[in-house]
N, C-alpha and C positions, 0 to 999 in steps of 0.2 A: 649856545644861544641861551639868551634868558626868556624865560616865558613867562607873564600872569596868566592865572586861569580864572574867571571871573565865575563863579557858580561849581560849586563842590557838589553836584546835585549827582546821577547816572552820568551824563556823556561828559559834565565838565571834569569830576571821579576819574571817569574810565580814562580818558582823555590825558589828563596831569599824568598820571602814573606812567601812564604809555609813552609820552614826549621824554618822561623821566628816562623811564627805562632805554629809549635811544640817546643816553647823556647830556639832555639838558638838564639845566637847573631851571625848577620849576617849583613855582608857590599857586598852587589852588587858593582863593579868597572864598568864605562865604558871612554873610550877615547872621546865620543862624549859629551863636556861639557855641550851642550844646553840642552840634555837629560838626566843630571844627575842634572842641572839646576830646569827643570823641576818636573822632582820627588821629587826632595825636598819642589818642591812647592806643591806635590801633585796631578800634572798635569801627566795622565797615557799618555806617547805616542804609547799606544797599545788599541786599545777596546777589552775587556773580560771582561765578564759581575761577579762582586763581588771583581775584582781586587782591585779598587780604596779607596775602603772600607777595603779591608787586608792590602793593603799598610799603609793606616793612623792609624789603629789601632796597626801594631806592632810600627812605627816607634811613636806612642806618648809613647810606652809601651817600648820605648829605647833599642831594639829588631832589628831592620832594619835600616841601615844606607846606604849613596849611596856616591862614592867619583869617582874622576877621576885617585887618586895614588894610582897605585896597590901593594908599598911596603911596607906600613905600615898595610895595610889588611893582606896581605899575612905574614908575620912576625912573626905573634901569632897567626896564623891560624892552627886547628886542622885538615882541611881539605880545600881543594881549589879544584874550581869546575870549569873547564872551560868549558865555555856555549855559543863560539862565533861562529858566523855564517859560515857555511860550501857550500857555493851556488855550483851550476853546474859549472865548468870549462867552457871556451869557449873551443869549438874545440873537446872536445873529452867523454865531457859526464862525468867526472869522479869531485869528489869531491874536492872541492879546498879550501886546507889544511892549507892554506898559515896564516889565522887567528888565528889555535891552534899550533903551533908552533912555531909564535910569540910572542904568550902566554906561552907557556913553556920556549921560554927562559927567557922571561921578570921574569915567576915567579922562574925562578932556583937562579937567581941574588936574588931574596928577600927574599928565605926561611931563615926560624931560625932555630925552632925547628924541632922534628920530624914533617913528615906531608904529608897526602896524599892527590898527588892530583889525581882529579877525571876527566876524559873523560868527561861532559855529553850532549856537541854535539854530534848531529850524525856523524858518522864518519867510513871510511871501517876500512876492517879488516887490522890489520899492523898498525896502528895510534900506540894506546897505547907505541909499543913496542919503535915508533920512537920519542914518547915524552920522553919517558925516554931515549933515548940515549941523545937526546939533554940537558937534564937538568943534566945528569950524566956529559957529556961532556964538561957543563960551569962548573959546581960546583962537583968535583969526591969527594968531603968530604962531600956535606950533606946528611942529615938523612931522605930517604922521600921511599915511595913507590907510584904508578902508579897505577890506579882501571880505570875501565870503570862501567859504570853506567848510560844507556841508558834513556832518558826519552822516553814516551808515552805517553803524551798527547796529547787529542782533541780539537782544539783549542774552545772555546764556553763552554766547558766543563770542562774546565785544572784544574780549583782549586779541583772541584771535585774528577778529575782522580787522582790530586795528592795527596790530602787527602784520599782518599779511593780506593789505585789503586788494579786493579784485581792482581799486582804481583809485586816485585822489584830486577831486577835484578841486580846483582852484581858482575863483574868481579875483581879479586884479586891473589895475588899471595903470601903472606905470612899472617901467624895468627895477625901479628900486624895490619894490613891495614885490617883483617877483622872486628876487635875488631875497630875500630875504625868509621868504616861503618855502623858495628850493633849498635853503640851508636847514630851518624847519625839518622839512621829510629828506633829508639829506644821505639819513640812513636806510632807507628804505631801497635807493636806488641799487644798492647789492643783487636785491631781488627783482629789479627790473622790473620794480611795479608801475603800470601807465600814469601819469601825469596829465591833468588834461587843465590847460591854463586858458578861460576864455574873459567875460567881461561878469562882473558882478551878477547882474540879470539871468543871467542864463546861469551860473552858478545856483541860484537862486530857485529858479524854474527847475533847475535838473532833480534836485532832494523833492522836489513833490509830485515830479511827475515819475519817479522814480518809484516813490510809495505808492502813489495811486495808480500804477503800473501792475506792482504786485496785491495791491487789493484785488484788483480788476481780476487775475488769475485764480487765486482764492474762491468769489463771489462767483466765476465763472464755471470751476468746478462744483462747485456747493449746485448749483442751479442743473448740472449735469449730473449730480449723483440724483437729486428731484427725478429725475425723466430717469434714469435708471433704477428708482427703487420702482414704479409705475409698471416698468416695461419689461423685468425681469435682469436683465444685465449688470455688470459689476464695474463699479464705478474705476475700483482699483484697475482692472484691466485696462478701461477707457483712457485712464491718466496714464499707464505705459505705456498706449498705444499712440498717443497724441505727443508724449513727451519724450517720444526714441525721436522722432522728428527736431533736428536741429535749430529750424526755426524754432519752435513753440518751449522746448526745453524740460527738464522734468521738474523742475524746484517749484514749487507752490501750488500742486498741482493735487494736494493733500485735502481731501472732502472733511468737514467739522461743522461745528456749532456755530461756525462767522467768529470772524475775527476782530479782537480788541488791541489792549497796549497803549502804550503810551503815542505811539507814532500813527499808525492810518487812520483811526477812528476822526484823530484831529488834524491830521494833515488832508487828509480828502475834503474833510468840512472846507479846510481853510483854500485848498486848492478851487473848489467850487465858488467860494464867495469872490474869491479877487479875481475870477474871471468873470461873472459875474459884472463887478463891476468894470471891467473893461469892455464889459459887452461882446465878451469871447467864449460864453458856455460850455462847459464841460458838461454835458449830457449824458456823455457815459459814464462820470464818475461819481453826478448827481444819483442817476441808480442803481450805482455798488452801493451806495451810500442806503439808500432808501430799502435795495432786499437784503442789504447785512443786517439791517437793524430788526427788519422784518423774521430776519431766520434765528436770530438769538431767541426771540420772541416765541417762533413757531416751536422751538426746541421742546420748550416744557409741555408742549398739547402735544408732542409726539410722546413724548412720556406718558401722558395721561391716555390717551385712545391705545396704548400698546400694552397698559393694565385693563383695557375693556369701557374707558370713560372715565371712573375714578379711580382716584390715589385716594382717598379721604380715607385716615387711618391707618396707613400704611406705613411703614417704618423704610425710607428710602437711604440708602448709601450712597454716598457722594465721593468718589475716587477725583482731584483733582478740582484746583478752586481758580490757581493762578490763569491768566491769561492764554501761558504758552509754558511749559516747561522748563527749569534751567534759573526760575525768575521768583522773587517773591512780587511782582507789580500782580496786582489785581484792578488798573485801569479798565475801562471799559470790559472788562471780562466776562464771557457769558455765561459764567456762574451767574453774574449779579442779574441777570434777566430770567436765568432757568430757577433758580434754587425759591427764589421769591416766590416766585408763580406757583411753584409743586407746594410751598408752605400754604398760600393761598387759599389751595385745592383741596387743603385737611392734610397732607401729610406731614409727619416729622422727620428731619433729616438730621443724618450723621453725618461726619465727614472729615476728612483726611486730607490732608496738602504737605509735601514732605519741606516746604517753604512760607506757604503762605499765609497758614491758619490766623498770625497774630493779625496781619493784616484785616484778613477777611472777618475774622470778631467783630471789628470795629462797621464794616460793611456791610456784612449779615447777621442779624441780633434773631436770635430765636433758636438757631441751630446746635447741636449739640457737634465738639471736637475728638474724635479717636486718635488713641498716641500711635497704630499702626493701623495701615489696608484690611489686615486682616481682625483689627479688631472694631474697624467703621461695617465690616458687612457683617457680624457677627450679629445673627438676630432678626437679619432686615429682608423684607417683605421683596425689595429689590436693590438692580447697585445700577448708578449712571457714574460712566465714566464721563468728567467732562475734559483734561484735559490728560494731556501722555506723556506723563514723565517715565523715565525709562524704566523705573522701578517697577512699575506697574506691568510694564512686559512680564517680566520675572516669577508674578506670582504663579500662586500652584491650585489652576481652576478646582482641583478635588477637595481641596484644603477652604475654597471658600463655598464650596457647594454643601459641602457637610459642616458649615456654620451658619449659613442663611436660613430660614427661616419657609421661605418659598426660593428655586433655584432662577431668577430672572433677570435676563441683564438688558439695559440700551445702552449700546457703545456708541458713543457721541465720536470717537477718535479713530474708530476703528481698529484699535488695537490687540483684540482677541481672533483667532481664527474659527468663523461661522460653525465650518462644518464642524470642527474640533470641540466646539462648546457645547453644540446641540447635540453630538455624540454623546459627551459626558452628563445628556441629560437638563442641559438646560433650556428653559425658552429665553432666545439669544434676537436682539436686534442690533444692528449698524445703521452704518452709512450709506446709503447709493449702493448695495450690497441686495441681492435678491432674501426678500423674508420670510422663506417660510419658518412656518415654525411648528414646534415639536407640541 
C-alpha cells in the first residue's frame, strides 16, 4: 500500500513509521520545513523512546520518506491519513478544526486515483462528514471515500500500542474503503488484533468517549484518595481492592496531581462542548473536567500547609516536570499549575526532568535546572515529586537525605514507601496515603 501522512507532528510521526514498519511505503508530509529538515537527518523532534531507531531503519529500508509537497504524496496514494493538530479553541472549549480542513482541501486538489482518506486526528463528531463535503465540493469528480480511524496511543508507549494495539477501530461507509483499510492493518491480523468496522460517527464518538472514560477513572481515584487521606486509609489498597474486580479493572486507578497531555485535557473540553450543542450534556465529564482542574491547583496549597502555611524562602526541589513519564510533552502539565503557585508563595525552585527541562524553560521562567536528581535536592529545604519516571524509583533515599538541607518530602506520585522514608528519618507526605508524620 501506498500511504500519505498528512502532519509529521506525535501521532502522524508515530503513525508513518509504524505503517512503515508493517511494509508500506510511506511519506509523512509536513509544512514546517525545519522539521522535515530534521527527519531527514534523523534528528526526532519528539522524545519517544524506540522512535529514532524505527525512523532510520525503514527510511534506509526505502520504506519511509518525509517531504514538505503534499501533491505528489497524495497523487498515488492508496490511502492518506490526516494527522494534524486539533488544539482547544480559545474561547469556548471546542476543537479547532481549522487544520483538518485545510488539509482536505489541500488534498482534494491532488487526488488521482481512487483513495481514501483517513480522519486520524482526534476530532468531534460531524468532522468526517464535513471533510468530505469539502473535498467533494473542490473536486465533484473524484474517486475517494472518507474513514475515520481514531488513534490510541500512549505517549511513552506509542510504538507499542500501535504494533499491538488492544483494538482498531474503523469508521467507513462503503465495501471499497473497507477493503482498502483491511489491507492497511493487514499485518496486524497474525495477531488477531479485534477490528471493529462501524459508520464514521461512532468511530468518531468512540476516541472521546474512550478518553473521557479514563479521565473519569483518574478524577475518580484522585477524589478517593481526598476521603482517604481524611479518614485514615490507603488509597493504594482501595485501587487494589476495587481494581481485582473485573468489571472496574486496575489501569488508571493511580492517585496524582490530575492529569494533563495532549489528549484529555482537550478532548473532554471538546467532548463536553459538542454535546452540548446537541443538547445531550455530558455532566459527568463536565466535572472531571471542573475538579481536575481544581486538584492541579489545590496541589501547590498542599505543598504550602504541609511546610506549616509557608514556603517563602525555601529552596524547593522539583523531581519531574513532564506531564507523564516516558515524554518530553509538558501540555497541560501539573507542574505548570504547581511550580508557579510555590514561586508565588516566595519559594525558589530547582528542578530536574530526565526529558523535559528544554521544554519546560520556555514555560516556566524563574526556575533554576539540575543536570541530576540528586543534584536538584542538594541544598533544598524540600523535594516534590510531581511526576514518576522510573528513574526516580531507583534513587537512594540516604544519599538524598544527607544532601537536603531539611529531610522533607510531598509525593505527588506516590512513589516512595511511607513507612520506609519516615524510618529513615524524614517528614514524608503522599497521596490518599494515611499522614502521620515524624
Amino acid at each position: 500500500m501506498r500511504i500519505a501522512m498528512i502532519g509529521a507532528g506525535y501521532v502522524g510521526l508515530v503513525s508513518g513509521a509504524c505503517f512503515a514498519q508493517f511494509g508500506h511505503d510511506v511519506v509523512c508530509i509536513d509544512k514546517d520545513a525545519d522539521k522535515i529538515a530534521r527527519l531527514r537527518k534523523g534528528e526526532m523532534p519528539i522524545y519517544e523512546p524506540g522512535l529514532d531507531k524505527l525512523v532510520a531503519d525503514n527510511v534506509r529500508a526505502g520504506r519511509l520518506d518525509f517531504g514538505t509537497g503534499l501533491a505528489d504524496a497524495v497523487g498515488g496514494a492508496d490511502a492518506v491519513f490526516i494527522a494534524v493538530g486539533t488544539p482547544t479553541r480559545r474561547g469556548d472549549g471546542h476543537a479547532d478544526l481549522s487544520y483538518v480542513y485545510a488539509a482536505a482541501a489541500e488534498i482534494a486538489e491532488a487526488i488521482g486515483r481512487y483513495t481514501v482518506v483517513v480522519t486520524k486526528s482526534t476530532v468531534p463528531v460531524g468532522t468526517g462528514r464535513e471533510v468530505t463535503r469539502i473535498i467533494r465540493g473542490i473536486r465533484p469528480e473524484a474517486e475517494f471515500d472518507v474513514a475515520s480511524n481514531p488513534e490510541f496511543l500512549r505517549e511513552g508507549a506509542a510504538i507499542e500500542d500501535f504494533m499491538k494495539p488492544d483494538r482498531i477501530v474503523i469508521g467507513i461507509e462503503s465495501p471499497r474503503a473497507r477493503d482498502v483499510m483491511a489491507a492497511v492493518y493487514r499485518p496486524l491480523n497474525l495477531i488477531q488484533t479485534p477490528m471493529v468496522f462501524t459508520n464514521i460517527e461512532t468511530a468518531e464518538v468512540t476516541k472521546y468517549a474512550g478518553n473521557a472514560f479514563l479521565a473519569t477513572k483518574i478524577t475518580f481515584i484522585n477524589e478517593i484518595a481526598d476521603l482517604c487521606e481524611k479518614v485514615g486509609a490507603d488509597v493504594h489498597d482501595v485501587a487494589r481492592g476495587i481494581g481485582l474486580d473485573g468489571r472496574i479493572g486496575r489501569k488508571f486507578l493511580h492517585p496524582g496531581p490530575g492529569f494533563g497531555g495532549s489528549c484529555f485535557p482537550k478532548d473532554t473540553l471538546a467532548l463536553a462542548y459538542t454535546a452540548r450543542e446537541v443538547n445531550a450534556p455530558q455532566t459527568i465529564v463536565e466535572q472531571v473536567i471542573a475538579v481536575n482542574n481544581t486538584r492541579k491547583k489545590r496541589m501547590a496549597q498542599k505543598v504550602i500547609d504541609f511546610c506549616g502555611g509557608s514556603v517563602a524562602g525555601l529552596k524547593i526541589a522539583v523531581l519531574g516536570l513532564t506531564f507523564k513519564p516516558n515524554t518530553d510533552d509538558m501540555r497541560d502539565a501539573p507542574s505548570l499549575d504547581i511550580v508557579p503557585a510555590l514561586q508565588a508563595a516566595g519559594a525558589s525552585i530547582v528542578a530536574f526532568d530526565p526529558e523535559g527541562m528544554d521544554e519546560a524553560a520556555r514555560m516556566l521562567p524563574g526556575i533554576d535546572f539540575a543536570r541530576t536528581a540528586y543534584e536538584a535536592v542538594s541544598g533544598a529545604d524540600l523535594l516534590v515529586v510531581i511526576t514518576e519516571w522510573h528513574e526516580f524509583r531507583g534513587l537512594d533515599p540516604r544519599r538524598i537525605k544527607e544532601t537536603m538541607r531539611q529531610p522533607r518530602i510531598v509525593d505527588l506520585r506516590n512513589i516512595f514507601n511511607p513507612d520506609e522514608m519516615r524510618g529513615l528519618g524524614f517528614t514524608y507526605e503522599g497521596i490518599g496515603r494515611p499522614q502521620a508524620r515524624v
